[in-house]
Jmol script that loads the backbone (N, CA, C; Angstrom):
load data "model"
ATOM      1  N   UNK A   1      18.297  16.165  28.677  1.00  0.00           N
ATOM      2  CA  UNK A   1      18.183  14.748  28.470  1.00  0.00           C
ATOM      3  C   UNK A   1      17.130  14.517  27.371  1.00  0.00           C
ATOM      4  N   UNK A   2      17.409  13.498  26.404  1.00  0.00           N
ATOM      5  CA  UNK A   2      16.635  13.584  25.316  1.00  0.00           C
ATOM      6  C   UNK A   2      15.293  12.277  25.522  1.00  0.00           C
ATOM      7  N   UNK A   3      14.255  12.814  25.235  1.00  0.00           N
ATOM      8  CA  UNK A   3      13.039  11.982  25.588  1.00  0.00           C
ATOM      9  C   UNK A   3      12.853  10.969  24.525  1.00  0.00           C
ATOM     10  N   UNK A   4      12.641   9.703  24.492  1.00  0.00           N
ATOM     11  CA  UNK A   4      12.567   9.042  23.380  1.00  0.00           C
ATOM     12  C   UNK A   4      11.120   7.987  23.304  1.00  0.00           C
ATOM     13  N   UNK A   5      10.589   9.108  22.342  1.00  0.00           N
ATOM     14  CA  UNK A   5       8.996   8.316  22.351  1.00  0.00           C
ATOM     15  C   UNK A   5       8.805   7.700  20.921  1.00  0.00           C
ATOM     16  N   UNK A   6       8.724   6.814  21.202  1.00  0.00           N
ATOM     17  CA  UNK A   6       8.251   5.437  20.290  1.00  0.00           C
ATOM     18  C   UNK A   6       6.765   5.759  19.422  1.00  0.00           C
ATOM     19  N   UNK A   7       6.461   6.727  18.325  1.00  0.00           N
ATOM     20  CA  UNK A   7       5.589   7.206  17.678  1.00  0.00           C
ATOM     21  C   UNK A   7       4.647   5.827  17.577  1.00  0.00           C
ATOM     22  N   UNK A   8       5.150   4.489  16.942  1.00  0.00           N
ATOM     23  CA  UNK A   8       4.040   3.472  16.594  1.00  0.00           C
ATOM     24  C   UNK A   8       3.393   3.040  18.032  1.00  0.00           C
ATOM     25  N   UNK A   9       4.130   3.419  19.155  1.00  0.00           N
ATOM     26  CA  UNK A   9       3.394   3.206  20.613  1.00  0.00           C
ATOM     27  C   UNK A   9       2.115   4.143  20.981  1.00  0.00           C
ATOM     28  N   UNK A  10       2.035   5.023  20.507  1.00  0.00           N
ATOM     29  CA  UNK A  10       0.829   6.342  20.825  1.00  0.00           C
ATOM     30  C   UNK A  10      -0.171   6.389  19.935  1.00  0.00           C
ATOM     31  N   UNK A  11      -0.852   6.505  21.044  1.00  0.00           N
ATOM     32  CA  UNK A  11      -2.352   6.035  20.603  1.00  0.00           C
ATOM     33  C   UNK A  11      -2.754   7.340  19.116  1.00  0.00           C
ATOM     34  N   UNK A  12      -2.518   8.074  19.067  1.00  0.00           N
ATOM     35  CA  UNK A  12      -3.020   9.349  18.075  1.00  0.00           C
ATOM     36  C   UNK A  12      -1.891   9.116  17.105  1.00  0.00           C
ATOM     37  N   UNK A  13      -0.791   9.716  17.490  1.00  0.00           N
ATOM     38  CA  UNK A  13       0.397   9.522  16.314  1.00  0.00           C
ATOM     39  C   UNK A  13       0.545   8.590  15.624  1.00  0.00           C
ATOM     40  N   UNK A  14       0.553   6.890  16.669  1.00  0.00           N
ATOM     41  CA  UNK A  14       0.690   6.012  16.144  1.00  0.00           C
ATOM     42  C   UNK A  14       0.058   5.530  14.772  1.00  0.00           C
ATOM     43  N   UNK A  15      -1.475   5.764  15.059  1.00  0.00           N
ATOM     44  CA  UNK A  15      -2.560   5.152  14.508  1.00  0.00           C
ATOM     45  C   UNK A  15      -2.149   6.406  13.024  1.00  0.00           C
ATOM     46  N   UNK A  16      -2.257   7.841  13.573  1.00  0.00           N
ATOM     47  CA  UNK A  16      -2.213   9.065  12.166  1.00  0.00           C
ATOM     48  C   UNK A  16      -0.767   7.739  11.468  1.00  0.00           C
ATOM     49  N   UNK A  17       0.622   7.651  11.863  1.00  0.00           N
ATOM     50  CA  UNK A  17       1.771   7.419  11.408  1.00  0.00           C
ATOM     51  C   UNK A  17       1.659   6.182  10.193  1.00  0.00           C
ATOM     52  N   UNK A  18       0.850   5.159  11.003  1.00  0.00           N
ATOM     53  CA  UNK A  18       0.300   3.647  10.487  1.00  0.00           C
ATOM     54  C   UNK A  18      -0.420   3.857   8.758  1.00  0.00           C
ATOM     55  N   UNK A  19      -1.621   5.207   9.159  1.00  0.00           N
ATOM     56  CA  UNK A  19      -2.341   5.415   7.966  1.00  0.00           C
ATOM     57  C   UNK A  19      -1.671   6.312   6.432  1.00  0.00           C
ATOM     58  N   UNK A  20      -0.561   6.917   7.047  1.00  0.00           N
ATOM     59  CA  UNK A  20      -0.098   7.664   6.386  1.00  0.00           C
ATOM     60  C   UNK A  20       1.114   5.995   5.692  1.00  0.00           C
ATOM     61  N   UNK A  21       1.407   6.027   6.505  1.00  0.00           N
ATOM     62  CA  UNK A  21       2.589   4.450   5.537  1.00  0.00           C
ATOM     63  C   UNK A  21       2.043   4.156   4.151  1.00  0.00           C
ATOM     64  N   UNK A  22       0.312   3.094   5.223  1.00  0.00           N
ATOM     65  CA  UNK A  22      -0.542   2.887   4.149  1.00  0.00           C
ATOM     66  C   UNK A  22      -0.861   3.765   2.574  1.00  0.00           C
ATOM     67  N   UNK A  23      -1.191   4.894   3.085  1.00  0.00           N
ATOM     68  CA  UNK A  23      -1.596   5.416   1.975  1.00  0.00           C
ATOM     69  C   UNK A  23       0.090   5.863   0.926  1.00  0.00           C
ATOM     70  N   UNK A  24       1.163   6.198   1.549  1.00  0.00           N
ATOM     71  CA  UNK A  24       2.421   5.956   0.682  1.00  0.00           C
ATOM     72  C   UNK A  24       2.087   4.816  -0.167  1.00  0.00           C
ATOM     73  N   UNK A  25       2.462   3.639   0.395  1.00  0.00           N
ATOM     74  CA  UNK A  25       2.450   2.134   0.028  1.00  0.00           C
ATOM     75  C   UNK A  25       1.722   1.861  -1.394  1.00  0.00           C
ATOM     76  N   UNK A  26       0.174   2.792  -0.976  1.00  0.00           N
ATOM     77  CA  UNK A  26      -0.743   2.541  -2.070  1.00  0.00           C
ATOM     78  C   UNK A  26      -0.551   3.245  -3.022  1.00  0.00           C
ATOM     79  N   UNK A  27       0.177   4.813  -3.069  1.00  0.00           N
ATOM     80  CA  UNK A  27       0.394   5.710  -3.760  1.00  0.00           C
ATOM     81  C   UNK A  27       1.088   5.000  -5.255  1.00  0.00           C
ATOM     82  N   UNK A  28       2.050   4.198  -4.350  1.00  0.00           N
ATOM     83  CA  UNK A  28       3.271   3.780  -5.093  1.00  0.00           C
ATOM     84  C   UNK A  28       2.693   2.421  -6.309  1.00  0.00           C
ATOM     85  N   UNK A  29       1.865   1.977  -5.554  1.00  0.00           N
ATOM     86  CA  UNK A  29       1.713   0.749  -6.382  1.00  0.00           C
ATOM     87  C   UNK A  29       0.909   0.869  -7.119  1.00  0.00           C
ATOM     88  N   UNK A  30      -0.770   2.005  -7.208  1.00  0.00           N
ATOM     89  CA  UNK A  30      -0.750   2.398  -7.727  1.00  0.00           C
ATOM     90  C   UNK A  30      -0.115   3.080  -9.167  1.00  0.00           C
ATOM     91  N   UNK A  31       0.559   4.127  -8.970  1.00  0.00           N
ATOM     92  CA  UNK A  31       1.206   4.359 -10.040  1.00  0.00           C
ATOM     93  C   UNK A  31       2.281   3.170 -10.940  1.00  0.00           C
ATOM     94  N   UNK A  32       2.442   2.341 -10.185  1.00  0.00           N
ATOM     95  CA  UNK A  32       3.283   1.173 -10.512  1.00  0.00           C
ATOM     96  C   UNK A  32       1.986   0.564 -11.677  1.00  0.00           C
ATOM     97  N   UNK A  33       0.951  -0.455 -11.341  1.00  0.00           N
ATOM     98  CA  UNK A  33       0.163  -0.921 -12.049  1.00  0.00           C
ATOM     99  C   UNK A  33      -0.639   0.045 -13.169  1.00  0.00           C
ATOM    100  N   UNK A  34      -0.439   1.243 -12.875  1.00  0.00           N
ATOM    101  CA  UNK A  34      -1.091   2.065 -14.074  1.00  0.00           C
ATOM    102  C   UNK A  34       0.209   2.149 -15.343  1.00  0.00           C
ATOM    103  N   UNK A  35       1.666   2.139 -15.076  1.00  0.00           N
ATOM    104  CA  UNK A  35       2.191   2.147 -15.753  1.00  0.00           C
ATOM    105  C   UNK A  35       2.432   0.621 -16.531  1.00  0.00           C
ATOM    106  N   UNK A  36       2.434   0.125 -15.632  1.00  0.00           N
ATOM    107  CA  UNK A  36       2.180  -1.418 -16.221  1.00  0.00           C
ATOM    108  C   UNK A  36       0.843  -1.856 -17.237  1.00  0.00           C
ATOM    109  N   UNK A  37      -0.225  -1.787 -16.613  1.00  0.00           N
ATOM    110  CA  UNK A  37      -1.488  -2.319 -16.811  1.00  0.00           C
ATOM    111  C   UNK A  37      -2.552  -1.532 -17.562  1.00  0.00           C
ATOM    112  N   UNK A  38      -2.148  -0.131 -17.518  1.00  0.00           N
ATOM    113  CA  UNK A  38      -3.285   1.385 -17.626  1.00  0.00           C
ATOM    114  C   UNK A  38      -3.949   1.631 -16.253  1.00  0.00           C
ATOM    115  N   UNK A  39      -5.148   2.295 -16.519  1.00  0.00           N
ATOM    116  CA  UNK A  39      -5.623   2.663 -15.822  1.00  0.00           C
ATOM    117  C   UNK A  39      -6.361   1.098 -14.856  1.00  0.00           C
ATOM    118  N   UNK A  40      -6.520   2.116 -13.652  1.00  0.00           N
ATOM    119  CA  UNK A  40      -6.627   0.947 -12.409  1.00  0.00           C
ATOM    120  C   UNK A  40      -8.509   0.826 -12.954  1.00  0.00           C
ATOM    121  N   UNK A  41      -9.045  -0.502 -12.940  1.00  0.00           N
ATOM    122  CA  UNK A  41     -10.531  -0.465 -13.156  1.00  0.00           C
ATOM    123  C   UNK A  41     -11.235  -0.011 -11.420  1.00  0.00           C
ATOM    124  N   UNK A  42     -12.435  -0.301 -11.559  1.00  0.00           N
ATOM    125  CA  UNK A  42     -12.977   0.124 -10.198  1.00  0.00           C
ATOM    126  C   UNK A  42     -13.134  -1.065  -9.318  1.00  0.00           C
ATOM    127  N   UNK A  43     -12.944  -2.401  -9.584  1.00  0.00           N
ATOM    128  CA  UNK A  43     -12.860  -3.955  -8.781  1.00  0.00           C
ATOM    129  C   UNK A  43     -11.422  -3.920  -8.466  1.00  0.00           C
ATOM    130  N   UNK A  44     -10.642  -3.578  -8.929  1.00  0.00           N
ATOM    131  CA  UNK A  44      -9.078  -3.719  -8.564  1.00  0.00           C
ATOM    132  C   UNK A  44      -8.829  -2.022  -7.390  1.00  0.00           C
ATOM    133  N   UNK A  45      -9.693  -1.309  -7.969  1.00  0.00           N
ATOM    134  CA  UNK A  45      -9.124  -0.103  -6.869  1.00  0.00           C
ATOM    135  C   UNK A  45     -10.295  -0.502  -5.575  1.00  0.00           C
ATOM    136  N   UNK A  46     -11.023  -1.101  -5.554  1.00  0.00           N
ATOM    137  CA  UNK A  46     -11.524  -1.931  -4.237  1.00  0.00           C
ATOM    138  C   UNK A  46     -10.908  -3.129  -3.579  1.00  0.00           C
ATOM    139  N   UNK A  47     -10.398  -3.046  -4.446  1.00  0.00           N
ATOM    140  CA  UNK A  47      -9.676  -4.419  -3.896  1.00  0.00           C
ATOM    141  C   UNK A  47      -8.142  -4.116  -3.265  1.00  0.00           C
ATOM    142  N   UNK A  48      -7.376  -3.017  -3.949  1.00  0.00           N
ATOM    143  CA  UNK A  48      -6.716  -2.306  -2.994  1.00  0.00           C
ATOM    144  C   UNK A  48      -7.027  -1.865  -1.838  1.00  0.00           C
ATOM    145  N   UNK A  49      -8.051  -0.998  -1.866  1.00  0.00           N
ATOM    146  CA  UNK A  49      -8.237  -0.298  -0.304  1.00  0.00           C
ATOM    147  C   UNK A  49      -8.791  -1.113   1.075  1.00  0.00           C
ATOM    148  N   UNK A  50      -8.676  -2.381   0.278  1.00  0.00           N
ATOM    149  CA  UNK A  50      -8.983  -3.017   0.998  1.00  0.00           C
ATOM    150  C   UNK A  50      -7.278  -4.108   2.002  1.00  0.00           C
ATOM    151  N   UNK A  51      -6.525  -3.527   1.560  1.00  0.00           N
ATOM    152  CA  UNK A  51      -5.346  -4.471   1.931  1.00  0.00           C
ATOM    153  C   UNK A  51      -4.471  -3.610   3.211  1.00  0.00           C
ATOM    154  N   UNK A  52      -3.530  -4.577   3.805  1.00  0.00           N
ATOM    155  CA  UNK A  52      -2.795  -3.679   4.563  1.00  0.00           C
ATOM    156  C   UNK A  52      -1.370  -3.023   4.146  1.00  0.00           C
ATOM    157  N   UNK A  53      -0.978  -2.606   5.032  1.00  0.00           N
ATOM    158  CA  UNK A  53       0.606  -1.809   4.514  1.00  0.00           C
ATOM    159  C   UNK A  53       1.287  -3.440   4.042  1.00  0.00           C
ATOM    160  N   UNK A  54       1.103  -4.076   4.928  1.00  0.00           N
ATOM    161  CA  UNK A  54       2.375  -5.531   4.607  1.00  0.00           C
ATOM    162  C   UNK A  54       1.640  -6.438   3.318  1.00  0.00           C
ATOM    163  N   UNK A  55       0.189  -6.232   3.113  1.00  0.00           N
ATOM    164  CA  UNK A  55       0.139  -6.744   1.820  1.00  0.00           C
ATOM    165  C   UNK A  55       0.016  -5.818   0.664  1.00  0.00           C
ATOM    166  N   UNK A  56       0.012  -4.633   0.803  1.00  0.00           N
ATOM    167  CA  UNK A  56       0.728  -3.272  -0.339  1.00  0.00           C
ATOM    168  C   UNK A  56       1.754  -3.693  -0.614  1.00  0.00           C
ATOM    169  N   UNK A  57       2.789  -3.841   0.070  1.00  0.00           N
ATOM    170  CA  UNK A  57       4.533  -4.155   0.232  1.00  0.00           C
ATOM    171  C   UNK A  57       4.695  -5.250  -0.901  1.00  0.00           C
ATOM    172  N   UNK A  58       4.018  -6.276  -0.170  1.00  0.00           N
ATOM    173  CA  UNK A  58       4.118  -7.494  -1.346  1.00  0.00           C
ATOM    174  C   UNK A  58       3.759  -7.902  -2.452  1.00  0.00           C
ATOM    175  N   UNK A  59       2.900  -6.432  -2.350  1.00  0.00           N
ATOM    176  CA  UNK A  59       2.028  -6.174  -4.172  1.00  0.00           C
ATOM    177  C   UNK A  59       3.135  -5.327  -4.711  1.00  0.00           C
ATOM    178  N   UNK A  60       3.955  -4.068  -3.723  1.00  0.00           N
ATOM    179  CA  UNK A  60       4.790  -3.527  -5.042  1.00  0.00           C
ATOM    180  C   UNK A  60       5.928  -4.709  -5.482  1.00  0.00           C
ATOM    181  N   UNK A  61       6.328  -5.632  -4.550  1.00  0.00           N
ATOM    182  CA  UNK A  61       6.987  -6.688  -5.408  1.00  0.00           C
ATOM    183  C   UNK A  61       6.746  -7.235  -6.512  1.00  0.00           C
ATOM    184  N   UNK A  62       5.567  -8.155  -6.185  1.00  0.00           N
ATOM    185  CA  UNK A  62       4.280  -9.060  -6.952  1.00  0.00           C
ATOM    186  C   UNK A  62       4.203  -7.997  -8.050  1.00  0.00           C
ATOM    187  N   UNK A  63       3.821  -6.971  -8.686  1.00  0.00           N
ATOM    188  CA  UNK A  63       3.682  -6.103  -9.626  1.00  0.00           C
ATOM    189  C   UNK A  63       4.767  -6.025 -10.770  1.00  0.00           C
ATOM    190  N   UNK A  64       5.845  -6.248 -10.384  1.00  0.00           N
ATOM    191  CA  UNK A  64       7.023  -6.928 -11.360  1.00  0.00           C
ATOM    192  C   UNK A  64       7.142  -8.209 -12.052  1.00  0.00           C
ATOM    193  N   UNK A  65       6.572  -9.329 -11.689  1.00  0.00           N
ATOM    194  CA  UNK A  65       6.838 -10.221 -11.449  1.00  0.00           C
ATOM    195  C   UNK A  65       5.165 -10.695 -13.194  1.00  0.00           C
ATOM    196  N   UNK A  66       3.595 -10.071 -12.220  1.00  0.00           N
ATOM    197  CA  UNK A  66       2.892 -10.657 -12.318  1.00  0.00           C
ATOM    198  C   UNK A  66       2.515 -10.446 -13.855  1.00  0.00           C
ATOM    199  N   UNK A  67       1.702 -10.998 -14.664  1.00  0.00           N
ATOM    200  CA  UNK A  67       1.227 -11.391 -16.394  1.00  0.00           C
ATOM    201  C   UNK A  67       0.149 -10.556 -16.405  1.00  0.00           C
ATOM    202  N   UNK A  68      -0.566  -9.970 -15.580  1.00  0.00           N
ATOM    203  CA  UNK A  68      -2.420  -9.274 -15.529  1.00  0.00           C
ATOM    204  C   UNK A  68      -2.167  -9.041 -14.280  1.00  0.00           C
ATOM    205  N   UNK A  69      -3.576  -8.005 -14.614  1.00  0.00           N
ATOM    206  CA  UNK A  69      -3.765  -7.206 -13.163  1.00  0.00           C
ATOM    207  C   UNK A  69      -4.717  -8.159 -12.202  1.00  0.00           C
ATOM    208  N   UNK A  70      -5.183  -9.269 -12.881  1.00  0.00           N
ATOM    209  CA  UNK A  70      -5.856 -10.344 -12.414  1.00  0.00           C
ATOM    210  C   UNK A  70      -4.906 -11.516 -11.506  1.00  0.00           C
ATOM    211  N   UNK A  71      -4.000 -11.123 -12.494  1.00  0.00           N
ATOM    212  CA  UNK A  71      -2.811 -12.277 -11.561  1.00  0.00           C
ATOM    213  C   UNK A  71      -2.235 -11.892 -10.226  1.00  0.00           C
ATOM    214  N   UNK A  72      -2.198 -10.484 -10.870  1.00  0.00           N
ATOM    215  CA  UNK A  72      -1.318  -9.459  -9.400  1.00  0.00           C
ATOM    216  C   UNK A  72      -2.300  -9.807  -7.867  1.00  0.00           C
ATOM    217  N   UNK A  73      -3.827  -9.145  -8.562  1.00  0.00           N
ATOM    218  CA  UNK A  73      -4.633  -9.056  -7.381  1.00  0.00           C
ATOM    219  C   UNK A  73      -5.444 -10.795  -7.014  1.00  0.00           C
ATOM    220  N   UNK A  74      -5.252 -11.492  -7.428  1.00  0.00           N
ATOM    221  CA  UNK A  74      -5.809 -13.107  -6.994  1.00  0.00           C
ATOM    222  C   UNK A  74      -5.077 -13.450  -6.289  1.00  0.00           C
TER     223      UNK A  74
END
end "model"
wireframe off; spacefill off
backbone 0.3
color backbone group
């Protein structure tokens, strides 16, 4: 019989599973705004690590869209 455990429910996996998303998420947008913008300055890469997976998400959208890396991150 097959056991079916819900990884975002557990306390260890969950939390490891959550951080690992995050850091994908950031990987991506990252490299997204460096190809766009250049290199990331050091107020904008604080200002990333500071966000969650669901507002990463809406930055790799927003990153298409935005005129400056000022526009992206305001």
């Amino acid at each position: 019989m097959p056991i079916h455990i819900d990884i975002l429910e557990n306390k260890v996996l969950g939390r490891e599973y959550k951080r690992g998303l995050q850091e994908g998420e950031l990987k991506v947008l990252r490299r997204q705004i460096e190809k766009r913008f250049g290199p990331i300055p050091g107020w904008a890469e604080a200002r990333l690590q500071t966000r969650s997976t669901t507002e990463l998400e809406d930055l790799i959208e927003r990153v298409l869209d935005a005129q400056s890396l000022e526009d992206l991150l305001n």
